[in-house]
C-alpha positions in Angstrom: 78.2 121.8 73.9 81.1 121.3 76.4 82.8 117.5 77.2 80.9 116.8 80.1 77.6 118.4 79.4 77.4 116.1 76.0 78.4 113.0 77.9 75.9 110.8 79.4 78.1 109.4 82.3 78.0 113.1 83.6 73.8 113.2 83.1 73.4 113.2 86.7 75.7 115.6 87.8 75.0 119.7 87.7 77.8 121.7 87.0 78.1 124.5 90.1 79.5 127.9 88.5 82.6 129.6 89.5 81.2 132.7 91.8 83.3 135.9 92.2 81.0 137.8 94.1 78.8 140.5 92.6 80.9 143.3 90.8 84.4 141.4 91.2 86.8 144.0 90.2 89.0 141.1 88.8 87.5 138.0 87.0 89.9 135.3 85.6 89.1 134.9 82.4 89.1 131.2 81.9 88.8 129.0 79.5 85.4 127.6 78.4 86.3 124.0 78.7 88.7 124.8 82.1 85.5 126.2 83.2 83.4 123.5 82.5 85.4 120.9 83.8 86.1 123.0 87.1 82.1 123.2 87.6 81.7 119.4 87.3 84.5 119.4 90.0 82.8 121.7 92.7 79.4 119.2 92.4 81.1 116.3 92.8 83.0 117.8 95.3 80.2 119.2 97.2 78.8 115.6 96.6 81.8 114.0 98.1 81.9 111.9 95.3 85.3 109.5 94.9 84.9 107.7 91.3 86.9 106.9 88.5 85.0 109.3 86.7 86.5 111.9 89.5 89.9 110.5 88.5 89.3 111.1 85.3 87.8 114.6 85.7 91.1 115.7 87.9 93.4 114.2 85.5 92.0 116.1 83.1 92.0 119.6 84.7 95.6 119.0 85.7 96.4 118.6 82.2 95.2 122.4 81.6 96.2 123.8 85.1 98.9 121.8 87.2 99.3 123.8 89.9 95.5 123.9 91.3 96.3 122.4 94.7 92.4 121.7 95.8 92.2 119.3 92.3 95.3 118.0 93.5 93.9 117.7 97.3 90.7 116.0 96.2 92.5 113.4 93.6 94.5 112.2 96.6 91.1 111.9 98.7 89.6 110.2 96.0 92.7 107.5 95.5 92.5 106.6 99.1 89.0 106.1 99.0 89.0 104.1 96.5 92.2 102.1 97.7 93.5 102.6 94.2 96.6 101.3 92.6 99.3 103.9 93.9 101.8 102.4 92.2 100.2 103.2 88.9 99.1 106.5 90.3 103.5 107.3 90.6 104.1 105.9 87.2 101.5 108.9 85.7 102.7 111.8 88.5 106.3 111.4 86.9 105.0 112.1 83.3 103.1 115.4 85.1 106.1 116.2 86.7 108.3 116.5 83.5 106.5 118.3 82.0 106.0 120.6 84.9 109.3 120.5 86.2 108.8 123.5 89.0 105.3 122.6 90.4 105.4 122.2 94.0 102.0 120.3 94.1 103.3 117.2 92.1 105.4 116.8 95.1 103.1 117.2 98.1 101.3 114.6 96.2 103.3 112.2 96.3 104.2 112.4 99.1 100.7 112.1 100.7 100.7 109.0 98.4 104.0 107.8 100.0 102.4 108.3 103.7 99.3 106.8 103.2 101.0 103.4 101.5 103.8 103.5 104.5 103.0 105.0 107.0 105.5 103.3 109.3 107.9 100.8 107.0 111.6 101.6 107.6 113.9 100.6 104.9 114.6 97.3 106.2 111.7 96.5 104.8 111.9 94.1 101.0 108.9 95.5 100.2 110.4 98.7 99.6 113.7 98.0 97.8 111.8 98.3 94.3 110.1 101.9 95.4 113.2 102.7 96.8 115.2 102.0 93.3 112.5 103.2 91.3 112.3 106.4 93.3 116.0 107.1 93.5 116.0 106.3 89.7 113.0 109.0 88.9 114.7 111.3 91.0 118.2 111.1 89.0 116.3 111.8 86.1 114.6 114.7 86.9 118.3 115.7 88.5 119.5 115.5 85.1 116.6 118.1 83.4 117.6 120.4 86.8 120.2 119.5 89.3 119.2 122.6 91.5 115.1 121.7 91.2 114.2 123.2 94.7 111.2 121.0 95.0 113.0 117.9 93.9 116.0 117.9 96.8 112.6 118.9 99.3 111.3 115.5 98.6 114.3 113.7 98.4 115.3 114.7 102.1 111.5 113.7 102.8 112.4 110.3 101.3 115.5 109.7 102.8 113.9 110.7 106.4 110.5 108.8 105.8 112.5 105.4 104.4 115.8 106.4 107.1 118.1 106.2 104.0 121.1 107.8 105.9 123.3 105.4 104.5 126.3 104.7 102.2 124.6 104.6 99.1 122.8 107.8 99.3 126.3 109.4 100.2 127.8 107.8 96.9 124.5 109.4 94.8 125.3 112.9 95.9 129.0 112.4 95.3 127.9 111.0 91.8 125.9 114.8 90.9 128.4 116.8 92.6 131.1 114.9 90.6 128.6 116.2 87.5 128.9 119.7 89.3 130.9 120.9 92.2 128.7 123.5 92.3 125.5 122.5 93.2 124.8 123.9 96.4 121.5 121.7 97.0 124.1 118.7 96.5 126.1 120.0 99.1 123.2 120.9 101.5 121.6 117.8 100.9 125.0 115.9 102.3 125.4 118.2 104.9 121.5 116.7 105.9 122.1 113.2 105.0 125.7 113.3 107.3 124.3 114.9 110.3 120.8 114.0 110.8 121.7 110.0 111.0 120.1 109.3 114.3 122.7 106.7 114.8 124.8 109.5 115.4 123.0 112.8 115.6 120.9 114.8 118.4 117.4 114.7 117.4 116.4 118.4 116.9 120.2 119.5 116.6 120.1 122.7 114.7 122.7 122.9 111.6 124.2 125.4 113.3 125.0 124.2 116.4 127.8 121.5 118.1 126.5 118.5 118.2 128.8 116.1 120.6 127.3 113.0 119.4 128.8 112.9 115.9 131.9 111.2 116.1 135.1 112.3 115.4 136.0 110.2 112.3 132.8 111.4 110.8 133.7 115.0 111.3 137.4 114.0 110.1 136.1 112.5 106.9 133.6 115.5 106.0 136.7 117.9 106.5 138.7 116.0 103.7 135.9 115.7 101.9 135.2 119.5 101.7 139.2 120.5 101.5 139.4 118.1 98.3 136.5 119.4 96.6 138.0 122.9 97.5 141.5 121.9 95.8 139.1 121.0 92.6 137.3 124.7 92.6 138.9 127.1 95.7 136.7 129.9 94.2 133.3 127.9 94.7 131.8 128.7 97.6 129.8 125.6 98.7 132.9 123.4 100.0 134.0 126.7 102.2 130.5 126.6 103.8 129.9 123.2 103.9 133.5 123.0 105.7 132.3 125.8 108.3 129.5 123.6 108.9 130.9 120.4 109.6 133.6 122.6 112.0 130.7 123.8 113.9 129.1 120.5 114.3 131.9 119.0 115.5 132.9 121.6 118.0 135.8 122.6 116.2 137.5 126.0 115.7 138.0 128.1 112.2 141.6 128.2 113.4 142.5 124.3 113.5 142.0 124.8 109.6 144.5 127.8 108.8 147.2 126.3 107.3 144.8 124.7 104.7 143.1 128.5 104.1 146.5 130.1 103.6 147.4 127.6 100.6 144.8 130.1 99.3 146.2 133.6 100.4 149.6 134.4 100.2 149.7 138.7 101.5 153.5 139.5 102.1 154.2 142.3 104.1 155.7 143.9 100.8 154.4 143.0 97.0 151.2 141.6 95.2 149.6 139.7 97.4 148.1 136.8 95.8 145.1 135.6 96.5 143.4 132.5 94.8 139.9 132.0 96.6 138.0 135.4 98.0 136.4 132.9 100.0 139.4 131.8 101.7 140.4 135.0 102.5 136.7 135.9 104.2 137.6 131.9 105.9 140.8 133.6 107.6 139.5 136.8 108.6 136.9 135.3 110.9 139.8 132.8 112.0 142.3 136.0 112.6 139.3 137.5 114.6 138.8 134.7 116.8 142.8 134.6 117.3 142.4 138.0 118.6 144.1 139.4 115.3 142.1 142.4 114.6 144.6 144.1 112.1 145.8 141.0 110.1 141.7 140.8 109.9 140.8 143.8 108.9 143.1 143.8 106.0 141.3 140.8 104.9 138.2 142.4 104.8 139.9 145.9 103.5 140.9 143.9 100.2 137.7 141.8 100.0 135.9 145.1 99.9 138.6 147.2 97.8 139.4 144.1 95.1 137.7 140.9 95.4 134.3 141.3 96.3 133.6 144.6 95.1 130.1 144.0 94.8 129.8 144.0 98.1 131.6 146.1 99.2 129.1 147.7 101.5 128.9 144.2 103.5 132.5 143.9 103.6 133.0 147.9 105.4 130.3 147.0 107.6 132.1 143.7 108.5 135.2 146.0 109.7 133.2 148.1 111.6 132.3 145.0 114.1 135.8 144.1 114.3 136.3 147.5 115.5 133.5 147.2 117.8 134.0 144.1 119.5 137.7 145.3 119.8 136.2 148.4 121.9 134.3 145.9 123.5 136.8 143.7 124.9 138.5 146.7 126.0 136.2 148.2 128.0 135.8 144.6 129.9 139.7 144.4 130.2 139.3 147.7 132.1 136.3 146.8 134.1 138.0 143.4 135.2 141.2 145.6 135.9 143.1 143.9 133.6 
């Protein structure tokens, strides 16, 4: 006799059978007491039933299979119905969450809890200062199980947008795990959000790739210092060399007005070993040789990149050279057709 067919608080409810179809050609072999609790599910469900005994039933079929989305679904429907305490619902989603540490549902959950409790508060609101904190703090810790938890940084930059936490402290919390790491590109992607979608100073629906003339200059200046210091601490990590091509293009700025900082990098004499002490400073100065109109200094950039630092990828690297040659054909031809 399974749990809920023995217990009397479930007398009243018929269990409706998982159906695959006739001849399925591939039935999931569950477990007897995952299938028992999943049929108790689909009749209260079909009942549109929101208990505590639901709670309890989804509680418990999470605890065998975390990643069912419709349990997940339903428990949410069921909490709002029941205008439950979501505090207490947060306080048992981080326990699930630790021990499921890449389960993308855990996070679309609360999230849906988040929105339904404020679904317009800003952060200038007290009553959020202790979700904020405990948030932030819950956050950290799961940062410090997996600083690169793709699902994690997803909700954080759904925090920081829903509670418009653009501000100094969340700047000093990424600094705190990239002072952990240098490395951790969702760090530095995560800044690169919190920086430059402020809408004190950002164009709504700015793409990350584009100029955006709002952001002021000292903003721009700063990020620039930032990235070059961070640089200094690791030249051959690639994250600060991105994030500093970013914050360039947002502020309208050209590869070239950062040369002099790249070629502390690369040293290439015209005779002799050249010396080079970041790959990624020497792919930086080819595109900045490029747009200079320096095709050959270029080239040889990309030639050793290929031939000695990036063999890997090489391939990439040969067919980077062949579109300098091409866009030095094409600027050729329009010379001639201008009559230049």
């Amino acid at each position: 006799m399974g749990k809920y067919e023995g217990d009397p608080e479930w007398d009243d409810v018929v269990p409706i059978p998982q159906d695959d179809g006739e001849g399925a050609l591939a039935q999931i072999a569950y477990t007897d007491e995952y299938a028992e609790a999943m049929g108790y599910l689909r009749a209260v469900m079909a009942a549109k039933e929101y208990s505590q005994r639901v709670l309890d039933l989804t509680e418990h079929i999470i605890s065998m299979n975390a990643a069912h989305y419709t349990v997940w679904l339903y428990r949410a429907s069921t909490i709002f119905a029941l205008n439950a305490d979501i505090s207490q619902e947060l306080n048992w989603i981080n326990e699930v969450a630790l021990d499921n540490q890449k389960n993308y549902q855990i996070w679309h959950h609360r999230q849906l809890l988040l929105d339904h409790l404020y679904p317009g508060i800003s952060s200038d609101s007290a009553a959020l200062q202790d979700l904020t904190e405990s948030e932030i703090e819950f956050m950290t810790q799961m940062f410090d199980e997996d600083a690169k938890n793709y699902h994690v940084w997803s909700y954080r930059q759904y925090f920081v947008r829903k509670l418009n936490l653009f501000n100094d402290a969340e700047l000093k919390s990424i600094e705190t795990l990239l002072r952990t790491d240098i490395r951790n590109n969702s760090a530095w992607s995560h800044r690169f959000y919190v920086v430059f979608s402020d809408p004190k100073h950002s164009t709504s629906g700015s793409r990350a790739t584009e100029h955006d003339p709002r952001i002021p200059d000292e903003i721009i200046d700063r990020e620039i210092e930032f990235s070059k210091a961070a640089t200094f601490e690791a030249p051959q990590n690639q994250s600060p060399w991105n994030y500093l091509r970013g914050v360039l293009r947002k502020g309208g700025r050209k590869l070239s007005s950062q040369e002099c900082f790249a070629n502390e990098f690369v040293k290439i004499p015209e005779d002799g070993e050249e010396d080079i002490r970041s790959s990624h400073a020497l792919d930086f100065l080819a595109d900045v040789w490029a747009e200079e109109g320096k095709t050959e200094k270029a080239d040889e950039a990309l030639r050793l990149l290929g031939d000695k630092y990036d063999r890997i990828r090489k391939n990439y690297w040969d067919w980077r050279r062949g579109m300098l040659k091409e866009d030095e054909v094409t600027k050729a031809v329009e010379k001639v057709e201008l009559g230049q």
